[in-house]
C-alpha positions, 0 to 999 in steps of 0.5 A, spaced: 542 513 499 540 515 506 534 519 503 532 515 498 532 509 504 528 513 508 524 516 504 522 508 502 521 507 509 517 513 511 512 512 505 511 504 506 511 504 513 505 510 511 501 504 507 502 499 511 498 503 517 493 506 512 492 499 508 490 496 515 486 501 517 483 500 510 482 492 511 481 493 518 476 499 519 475 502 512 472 497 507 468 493 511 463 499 513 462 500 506 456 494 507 453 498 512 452 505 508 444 506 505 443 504 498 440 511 497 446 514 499 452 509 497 454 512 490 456 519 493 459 515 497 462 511 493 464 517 490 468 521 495 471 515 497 475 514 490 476 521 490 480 523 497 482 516 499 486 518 491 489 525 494 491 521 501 494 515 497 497 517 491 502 521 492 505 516 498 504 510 492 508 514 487 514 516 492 514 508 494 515 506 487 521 511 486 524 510 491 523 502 491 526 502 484 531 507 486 535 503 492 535 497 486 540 501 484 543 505 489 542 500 496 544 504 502 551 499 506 549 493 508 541 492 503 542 487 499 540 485 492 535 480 494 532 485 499 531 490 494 528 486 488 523 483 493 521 490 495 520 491 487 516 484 487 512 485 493 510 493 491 509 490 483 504 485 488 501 490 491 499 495 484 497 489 480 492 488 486 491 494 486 489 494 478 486 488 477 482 486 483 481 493 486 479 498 481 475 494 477 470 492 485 470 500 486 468 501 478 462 497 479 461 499 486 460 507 482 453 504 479 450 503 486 451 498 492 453 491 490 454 487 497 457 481 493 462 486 490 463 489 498 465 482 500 470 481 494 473 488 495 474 486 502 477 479 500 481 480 494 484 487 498 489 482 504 493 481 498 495 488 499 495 489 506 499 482 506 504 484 501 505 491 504 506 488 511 512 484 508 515 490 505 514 494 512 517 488 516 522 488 509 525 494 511 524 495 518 528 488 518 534 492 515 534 498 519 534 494 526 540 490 522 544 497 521 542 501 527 546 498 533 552 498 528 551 504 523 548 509 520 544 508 515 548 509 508 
């Protein structure tokens, strides 16, 4: 239970750093790339922003519904089961109103859809924060007592 937990933490605490970075830096500089050269762009950016994101949003998601069933002492149920509502927040987000901004932005510079991307994804960045601050909460909790697990 303790890599599970871990590997839970490891790999929101990732997202949560990344989702910002993304909110805060990444996206809205999409406004700023030429028109000519938006759609390669676009395109680099799926691609490698897929290679650095997936695998960590897989581990999220094995490990979210790994500690329903195996919770380390002490991590409730209630913690685990918002963890997997705040995770099914981020990917539902993630599929209805991000991918569908970026498969626009595929066909060519579209400021409304930039806006809309950079709106929309603070349901993610919030819902990942909560997950962080979710998990970080129970390790402040069971350190100065005990190990986790």
């Amino acid at each position: 239970m303790k890599i599970l937990f871990l590997l839970q933490l490891i790999s929101t605490l990732y997202m949560v750093g990344l989702i910002w970075f993304v909110q805060v830096a990444h996206y809205p500089v999409f406004a700023l790339v030429g028109k000519q050269e938006f759609v390669p762009f676009q395109l680099a950016h799926q691609l490698r922003t897929t290679l650095v994101v997936g695998p960590m949003m897989l581990i999220e998601a094995f490990s979210t519904i790994g500690l329903v069933y195996w919770r380390p002492s002490g991590f409730t149920a209630a913690e685990a089961w918002t963890g997997v509502g705040l995770l099914f927040v981020v990917w539902f987000s993630t599929a209805l109103l991000q991918v569908p901004r970026h498969q626009r932005l595929i066909q060519g510079y579209d400021g409304r859809q930039i806006r809309l991307l950079v709106g929309t994804n603070w349901v993610r960045t919030l819902a990942w924060t909560g997950r962080g601050a979710l998990l970080v909460g129970y390790l402040f909790r069971v350190l100065p007592g005990q190990a986790v697990g």
